[in-house]
Legacy VTK file of the C-alpha trace (Angstrom):
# vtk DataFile Version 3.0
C-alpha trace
ASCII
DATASET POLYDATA
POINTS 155 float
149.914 -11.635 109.928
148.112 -12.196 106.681
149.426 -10.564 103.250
147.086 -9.562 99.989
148.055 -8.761 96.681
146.394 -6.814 93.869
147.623 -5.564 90.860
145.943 -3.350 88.344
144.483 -2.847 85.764
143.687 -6.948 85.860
141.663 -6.358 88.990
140.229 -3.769 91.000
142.843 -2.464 94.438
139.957 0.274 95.028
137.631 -2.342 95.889
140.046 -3.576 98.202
141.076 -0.274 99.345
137.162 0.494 99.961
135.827 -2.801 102.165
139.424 -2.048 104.166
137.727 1.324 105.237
134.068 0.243 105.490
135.767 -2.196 108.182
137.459 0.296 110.192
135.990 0.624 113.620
138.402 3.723 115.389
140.863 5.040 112.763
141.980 5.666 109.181
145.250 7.162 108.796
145.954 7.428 104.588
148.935 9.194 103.732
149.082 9.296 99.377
150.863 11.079 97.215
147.675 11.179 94.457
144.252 11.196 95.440
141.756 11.829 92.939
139.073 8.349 93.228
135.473 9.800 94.160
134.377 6.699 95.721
137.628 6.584 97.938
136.855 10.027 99.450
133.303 8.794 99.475
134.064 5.926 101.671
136.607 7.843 103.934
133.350 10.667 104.532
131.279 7.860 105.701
133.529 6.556 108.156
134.175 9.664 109.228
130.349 10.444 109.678
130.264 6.888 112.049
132.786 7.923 114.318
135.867 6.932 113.099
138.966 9.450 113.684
140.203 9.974 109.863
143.380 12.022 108.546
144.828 12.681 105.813
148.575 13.796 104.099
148.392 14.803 100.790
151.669 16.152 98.453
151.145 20.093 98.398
151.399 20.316 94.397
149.407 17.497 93.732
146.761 18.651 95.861
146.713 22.220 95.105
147.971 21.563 91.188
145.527 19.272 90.402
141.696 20.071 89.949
139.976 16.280 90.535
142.840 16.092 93.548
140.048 15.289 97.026
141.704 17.440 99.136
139.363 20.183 99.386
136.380 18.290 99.132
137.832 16.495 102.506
138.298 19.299 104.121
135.028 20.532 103.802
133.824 17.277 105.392
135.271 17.770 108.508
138.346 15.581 107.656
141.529 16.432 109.483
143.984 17.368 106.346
147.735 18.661 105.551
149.571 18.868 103.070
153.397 18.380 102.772
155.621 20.495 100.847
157.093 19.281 97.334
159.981 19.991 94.715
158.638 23.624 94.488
159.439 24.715 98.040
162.295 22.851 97.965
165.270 24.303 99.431
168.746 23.467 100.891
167.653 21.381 103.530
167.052 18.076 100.877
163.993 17.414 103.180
161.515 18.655 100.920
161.067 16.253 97.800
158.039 14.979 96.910
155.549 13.896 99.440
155.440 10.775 97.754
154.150 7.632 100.202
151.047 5.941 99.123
149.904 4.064 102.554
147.079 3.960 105.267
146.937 2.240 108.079
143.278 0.729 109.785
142.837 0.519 113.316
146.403 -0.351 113.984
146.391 -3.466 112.559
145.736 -2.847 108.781
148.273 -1.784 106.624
147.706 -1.039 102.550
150.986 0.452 100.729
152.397 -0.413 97.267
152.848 1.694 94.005
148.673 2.446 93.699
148.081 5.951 94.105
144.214 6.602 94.540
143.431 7.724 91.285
141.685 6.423 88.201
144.493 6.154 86.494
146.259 3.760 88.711
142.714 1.410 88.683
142.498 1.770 85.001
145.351 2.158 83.077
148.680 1.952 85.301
150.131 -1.106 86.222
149.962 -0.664 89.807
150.633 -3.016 93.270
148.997 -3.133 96.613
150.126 -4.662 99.473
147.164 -5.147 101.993
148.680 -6.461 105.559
146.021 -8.057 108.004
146.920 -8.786 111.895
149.767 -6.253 111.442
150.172 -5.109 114.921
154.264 -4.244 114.622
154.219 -3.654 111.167
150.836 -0.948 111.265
152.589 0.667 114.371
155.687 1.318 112.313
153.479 3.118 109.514
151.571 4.817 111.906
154.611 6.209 113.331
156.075 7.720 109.539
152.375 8.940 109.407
152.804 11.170 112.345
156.348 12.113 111.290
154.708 13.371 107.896
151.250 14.616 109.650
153.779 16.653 112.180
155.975 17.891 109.229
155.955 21.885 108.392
154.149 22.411 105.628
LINES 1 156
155 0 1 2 3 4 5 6 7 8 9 10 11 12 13 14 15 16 17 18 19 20 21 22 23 24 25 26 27 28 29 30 31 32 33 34 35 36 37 38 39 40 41 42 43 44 45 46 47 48 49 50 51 52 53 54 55 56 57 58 59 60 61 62 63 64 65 66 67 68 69 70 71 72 73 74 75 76 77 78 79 80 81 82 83 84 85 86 87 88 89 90 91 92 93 94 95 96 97 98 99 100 101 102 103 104 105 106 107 108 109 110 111 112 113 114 115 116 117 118 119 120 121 122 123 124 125 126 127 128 129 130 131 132 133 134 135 136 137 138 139 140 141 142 143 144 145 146 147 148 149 150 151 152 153 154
């Protein structure tokens, strides 16, 4: 296994975040608390439109809260989308904070988590980390796994 760093706003994570897709050959699993970068969505469309299974889990609030959030615009694409319930639903059960990961997971052996949500703010302005695993076999199956334990969630 092979480890990356990036750290904004010195460099650019999107860039990273954006050949790691373009590279993906079966699947993109992105689970992300904020997800507002056009060119992210962009690049998730087009593997979508070459045949590569792509989901998404968004925060509820963020999503439906904020008006540059991609969530709708994904949808409307064809991508497979839900959204997980936040602090405004929350209830007794403590299960319901903030859906508030910021991961994705290529072809089962890519893994990309850190603090960088996928937002212009975090490329810009934030000082933000991302972690980009390569040859992550154990490591990707373990993220894949909390992505289905989100993507299965109620909403």
């Amino acid at each position: 296994m092979s480890v990356q760093t990036c750290f904004t706003p010195a460099r650019s994570c999107a860039d990273r975040i954006l050949r790691a897709i373009a590279q993906a050959k079966k699947e993109v699993l992105v689970a992300v608390y904020a997800f507002t970068n056009e060119e992210i969505a962009q690049a998730l469309v087009q593997a979508y439109r070459r045949g590569v299974t792509v989901q998404v889990v968004l925060d509820r609030e963020f999503d439906q809260e904020n008006a540059h959030s991609k969530g709708a615009f994904l949808e409307k694409q064809g991508i497979k989308l839900r959204r997980v319930s936040g602090l405004k639903h929350q209830t007794t059960d403590r299960g319901n904070g903030l859906m508030h990961q910021k991961f994705a997971i290529m072809d089962r052996s890519v893994v990309l988590t850190g603090s960088y949500n996928w937002t212009a703010a975090a490329e810009k302005f934030n000082h933000e980390n991302l972690l980009l695993f390569h040859d992550a076999g154990p490591l990707a199956e373990d993220y894949r796994m909390e992505f289905f334990r989100l993507w299965e969630k109620k909403p």
